[in-house]
C-alpha positions in Angstrom: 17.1 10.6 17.5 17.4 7.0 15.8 16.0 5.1 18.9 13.0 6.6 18.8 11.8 5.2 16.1 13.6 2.3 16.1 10.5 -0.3 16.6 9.2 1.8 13.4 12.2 0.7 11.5 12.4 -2.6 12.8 8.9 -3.3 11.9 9.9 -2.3 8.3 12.9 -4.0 8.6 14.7 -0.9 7.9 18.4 -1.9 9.4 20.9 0.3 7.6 22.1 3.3 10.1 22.5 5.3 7.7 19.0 4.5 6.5 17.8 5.0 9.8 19.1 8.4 10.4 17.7 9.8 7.2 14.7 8.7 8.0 14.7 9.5 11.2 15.1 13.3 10.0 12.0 12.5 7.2 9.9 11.1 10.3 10.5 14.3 12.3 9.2 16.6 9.6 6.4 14.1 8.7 5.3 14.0 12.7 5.4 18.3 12.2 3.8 18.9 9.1 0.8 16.3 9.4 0.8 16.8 13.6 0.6 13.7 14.9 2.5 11.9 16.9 4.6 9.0 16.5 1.9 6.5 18.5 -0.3 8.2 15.7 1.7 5.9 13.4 0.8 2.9 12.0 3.9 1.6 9.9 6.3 2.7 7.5 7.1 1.7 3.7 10.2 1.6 1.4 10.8 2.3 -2.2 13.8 2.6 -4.5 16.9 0.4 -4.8 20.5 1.9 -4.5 21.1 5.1 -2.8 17.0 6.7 -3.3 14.5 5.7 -1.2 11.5 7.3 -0.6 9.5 6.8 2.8 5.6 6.1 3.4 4.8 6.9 6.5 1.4 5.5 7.0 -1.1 7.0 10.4 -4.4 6.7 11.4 -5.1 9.5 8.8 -3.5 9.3 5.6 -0.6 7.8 3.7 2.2 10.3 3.3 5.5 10.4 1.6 8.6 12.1 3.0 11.5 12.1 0.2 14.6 13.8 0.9 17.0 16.1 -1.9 20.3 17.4 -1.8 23.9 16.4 -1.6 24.8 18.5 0.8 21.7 21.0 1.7 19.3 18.5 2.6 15.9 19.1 1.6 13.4 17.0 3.1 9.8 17.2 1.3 6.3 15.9 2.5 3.7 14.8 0.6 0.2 13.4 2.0 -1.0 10.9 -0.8 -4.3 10.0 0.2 -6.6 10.1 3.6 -7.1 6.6 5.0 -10.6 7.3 5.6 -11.0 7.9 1.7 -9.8 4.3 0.7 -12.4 2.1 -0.3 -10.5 -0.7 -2.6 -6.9 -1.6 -2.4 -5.2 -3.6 -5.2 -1.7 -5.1 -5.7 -0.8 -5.3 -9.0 2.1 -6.2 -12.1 1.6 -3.1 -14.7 3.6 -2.0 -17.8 5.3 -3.5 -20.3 6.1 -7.3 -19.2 4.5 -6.1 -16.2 8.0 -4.4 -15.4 6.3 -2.5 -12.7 4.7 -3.4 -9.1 2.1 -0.9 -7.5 -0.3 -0.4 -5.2 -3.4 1.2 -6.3 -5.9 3.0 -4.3 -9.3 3.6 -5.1 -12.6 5.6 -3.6 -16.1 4.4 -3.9 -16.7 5.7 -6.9 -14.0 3.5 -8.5 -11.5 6.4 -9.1 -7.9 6.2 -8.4 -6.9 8.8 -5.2 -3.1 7.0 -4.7 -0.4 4.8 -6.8 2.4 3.8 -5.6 4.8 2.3 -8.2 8.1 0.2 -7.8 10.2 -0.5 -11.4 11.1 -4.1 -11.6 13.8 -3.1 -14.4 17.2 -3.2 -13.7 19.9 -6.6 -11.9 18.5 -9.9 -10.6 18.4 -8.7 -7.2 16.2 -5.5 -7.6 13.3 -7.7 -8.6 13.0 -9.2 -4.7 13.9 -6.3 -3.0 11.2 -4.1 -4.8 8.5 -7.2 -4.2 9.3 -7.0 -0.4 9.1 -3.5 0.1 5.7 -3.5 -1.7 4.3 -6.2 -0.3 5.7 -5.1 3.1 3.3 -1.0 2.3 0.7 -3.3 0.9 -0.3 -5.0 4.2 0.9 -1.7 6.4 -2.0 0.2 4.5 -4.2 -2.8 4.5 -3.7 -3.0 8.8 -4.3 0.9 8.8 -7.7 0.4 6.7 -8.6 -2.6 8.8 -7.8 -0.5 12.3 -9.5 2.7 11.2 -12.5 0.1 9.7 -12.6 -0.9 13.4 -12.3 2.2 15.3 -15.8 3.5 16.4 -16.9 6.3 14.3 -16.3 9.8 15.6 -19.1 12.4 15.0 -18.4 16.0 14.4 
C-alpha cells in the first residue's frame, strides 16, 4: 500500500513509516472521494508537529485536506479547500500576535479569501523550522499546481 505512493512522500519528504502508512490510508480515501487518480496528483503538504498531522493533497483540481481521528476506530475525513482553477493570488505570510503564525492565503479575483492554511509557530525551538518547511514545502506545491493548470490548454465544455 505504502510503495505506491512512495515518490508522493518522498517528494514531500515524508520518511517516517508510520507517517507513511497513515497517509497512505488518507491518500486512498482522498483518490475515492475526489476521483482521481494518483497521476491526477500534483504534490502533497504537511502540518502539525508531534503526533497530528494533517495532509494536503494537492491535484490538478483542488487543494484538499485528509485528517485522520481516533485512537483506535480510525476515522479518516476529507475536506476539498478550494478548486485550483479558482486561485487567482497566492500569498505567504507571518500573522498573529509576534507573527506566531505562518499561512498560506488564497485569494479569487475579486480579492476575497477562498483558502487559509495556518501553521502556529508557538511552542520549542525546533517547531519553528519544521513548521517553516512544511509551509514553504505546500506553498510552492500549490504554486507548481497553479503554474501547470495556468499552462494546460483550456478545456471548453
Amino acid at each position: 500500500m505504502i510503495s505506491k505512493y512512495m515518490n508522493l512522500f518522498l517528494d514531500a519528504d515524508i520518511t517516517d513509516q508510520r507517517d507513511q502508512t497513515s497517509y497512505s490510508r488518507r491518500l486512498d480515501a482522498v483518490l475515492a472521494q475526489e476521483g482521481i487518480t494518483i497521476e491526477d496528483i500534483i504534490g502533497l503538504g504537511e502540518n502539525g508537529t508531534g503526533s497530528t498531522f494533517d495532509l494536503y493533497v494537492v491535484h490538478r483540481q483542488a487543494i484538499t485536506l485528509a485528517s485522520e481521528h481516533g485512537m483506535f476506530s480510525k476515522r479518516i475525513e476529507v475536506r476539498r479547500l478550494c478548486d485550483l482553477g479558482s486561485i487567482a493570488r497566492l500569498r505567504s505570510t507571518e500573522e498573529g500576535y509576534k507573527g506566531r503564525d505562518l499561512t498560506i492565503t488564497a485569494h479569487d479575483e475579486s480579492g476575497a479569501v477562498i483558502a487559509r492554511i495556518a501553521w502556529s509557530i508557538s511552542g520549542p525551538d525546533w517547531v519553528q523550522p519544521l513548521v517553516t518547511q512544511q509551509r514553504e514545502h505546500l506553498f510552492s506545491v500549490v504554486s507548481a499546481a497553479m503554474d501547470q493548470l495556468a499552462e494546460s490548454p483550456s478545456r471548453s465544455s
